[in-house]
C-alpha positions in Angstrom: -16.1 -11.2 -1.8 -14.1 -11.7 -5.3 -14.8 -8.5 -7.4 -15.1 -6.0 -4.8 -12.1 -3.6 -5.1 -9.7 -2.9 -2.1 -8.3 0.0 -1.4 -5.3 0.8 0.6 -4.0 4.2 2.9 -0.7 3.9 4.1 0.8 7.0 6.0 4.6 7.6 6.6 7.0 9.6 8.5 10.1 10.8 6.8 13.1 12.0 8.4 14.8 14.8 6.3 18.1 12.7 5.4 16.2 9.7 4.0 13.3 11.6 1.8 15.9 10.8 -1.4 16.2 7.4 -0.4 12.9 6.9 0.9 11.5 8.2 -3.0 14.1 6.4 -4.8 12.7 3.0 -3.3 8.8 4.6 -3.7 9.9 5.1 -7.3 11.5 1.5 -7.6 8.0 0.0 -5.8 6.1 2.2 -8.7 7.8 0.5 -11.2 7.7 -3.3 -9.8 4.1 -2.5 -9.0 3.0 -1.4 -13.1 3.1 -5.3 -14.3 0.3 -5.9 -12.1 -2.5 -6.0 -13.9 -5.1 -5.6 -10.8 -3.9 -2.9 -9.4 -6.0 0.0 -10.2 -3.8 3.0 -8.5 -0.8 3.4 -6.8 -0.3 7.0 -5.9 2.2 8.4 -4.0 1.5 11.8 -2.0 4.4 14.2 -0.1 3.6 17.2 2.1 5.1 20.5 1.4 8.4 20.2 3.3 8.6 16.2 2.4 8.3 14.9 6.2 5.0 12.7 5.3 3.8 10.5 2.8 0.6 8.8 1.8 0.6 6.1 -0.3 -3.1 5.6 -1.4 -3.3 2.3 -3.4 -6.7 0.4 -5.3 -7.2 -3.1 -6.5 -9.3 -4.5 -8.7 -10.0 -7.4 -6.1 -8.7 -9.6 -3.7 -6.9 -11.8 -5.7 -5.3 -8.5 -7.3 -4.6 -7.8 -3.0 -2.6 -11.2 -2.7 -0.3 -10.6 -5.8 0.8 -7.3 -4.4 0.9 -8.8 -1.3 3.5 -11.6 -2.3 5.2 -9.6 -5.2 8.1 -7.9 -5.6 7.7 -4.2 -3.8 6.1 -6.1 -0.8 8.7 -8.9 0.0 11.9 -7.2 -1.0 10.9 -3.0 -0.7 8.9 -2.4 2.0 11.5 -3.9 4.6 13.9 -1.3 3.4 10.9 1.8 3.2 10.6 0.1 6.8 14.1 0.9 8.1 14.0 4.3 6.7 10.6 5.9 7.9 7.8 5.5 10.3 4.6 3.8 9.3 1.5 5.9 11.2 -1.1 4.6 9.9 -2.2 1.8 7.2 -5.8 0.8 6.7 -7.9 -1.3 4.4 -11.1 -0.9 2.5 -12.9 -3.7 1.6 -12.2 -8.0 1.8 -8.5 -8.4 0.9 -9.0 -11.8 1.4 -8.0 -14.7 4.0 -4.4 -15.2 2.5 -3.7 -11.3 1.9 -5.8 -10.1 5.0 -3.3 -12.6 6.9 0.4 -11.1 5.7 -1.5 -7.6 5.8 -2.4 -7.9 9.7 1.0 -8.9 10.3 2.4 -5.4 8.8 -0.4 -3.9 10.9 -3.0 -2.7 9.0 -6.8 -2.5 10.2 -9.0 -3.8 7.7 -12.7 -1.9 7.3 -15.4 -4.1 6.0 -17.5 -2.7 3.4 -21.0 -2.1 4.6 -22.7 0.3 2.4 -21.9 3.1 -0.4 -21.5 4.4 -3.8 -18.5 3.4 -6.4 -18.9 4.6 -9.6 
C-alpha cells in the first residue's frame, strides 16, 4: 500500500581485519543514501568489540524502498559489504512493493506484512 512506511533490519558479521573497511563502505553507503529524500533513517549500530552490525533503515514508502533498492549504495556497495562480512539476518516491515520486494527477496530478506499496530 503507497504511504505505508517500510522498515528495514539488516544484521552483519564482521571479521576483525575488515571492521575499517567494512565502516569505510557503511560510511560511503551513508552518504550515497542522504540525497534520498524517502528515506526516513539509516542508522548504523556496532557491538562493543565491533564483530556485529545492525543496520536499521525506514522509508517513507514503497516507492522511497525501490529508489534505495536501485540506487547507488545498493547496486555498487553492498556487493563489496558482501565480500567482506556475513549477512545473519535481513527482514522487512511493511509492503516494499512488487518491484523492490522482488530485488529484495533475491538478497534474502523475509518480508513481514503489516497487520496491526501503533506509529506515531
Amino acid at each position: 500500500m503507497a504511504g505505508q512506511e517500510v522498515r528495514f533490519t539488516v544484521g552483519f558479521t564482521i571479521p576483525a581485519e575488515n571492521l575499517e573497511q567494512f565502516k569505510a563502505i557503511a560510511q560511503a553507503m551513508i552518504a550515497s543514501t542522504q540525497s534520498e529524500t524517502g528515506t526516513l533513517g539509516y542508522d548504523w549500530f556496532y557491538s562493543s568489540d565491533g564483530s556485529r552490525c545492525r543496520l536499521i533503515e525506514a522509508y517513507v514508502d514503497s516507492d522511497a524502498v525501490l529508489v534505495h533498492m536501485t540506487g547507488y549504495a545498493v547496486r555498487e556497495l553492498v556487493p563489496k559489504l558482501a565480500a567482506i562480512a556475513g549477512i545473519t539476518g535481513f527482514e522487512v516491515y511493511g509492503d516494499p512493493g512488487t518491484q523492490a520486494g522482488t530485488i529484495l527477496a533475491g538478497l534474502g530478506a523475509e518480508i513481514f506484512d503489516l497487520q496491526a499496530g501503533l506509529s506515531r
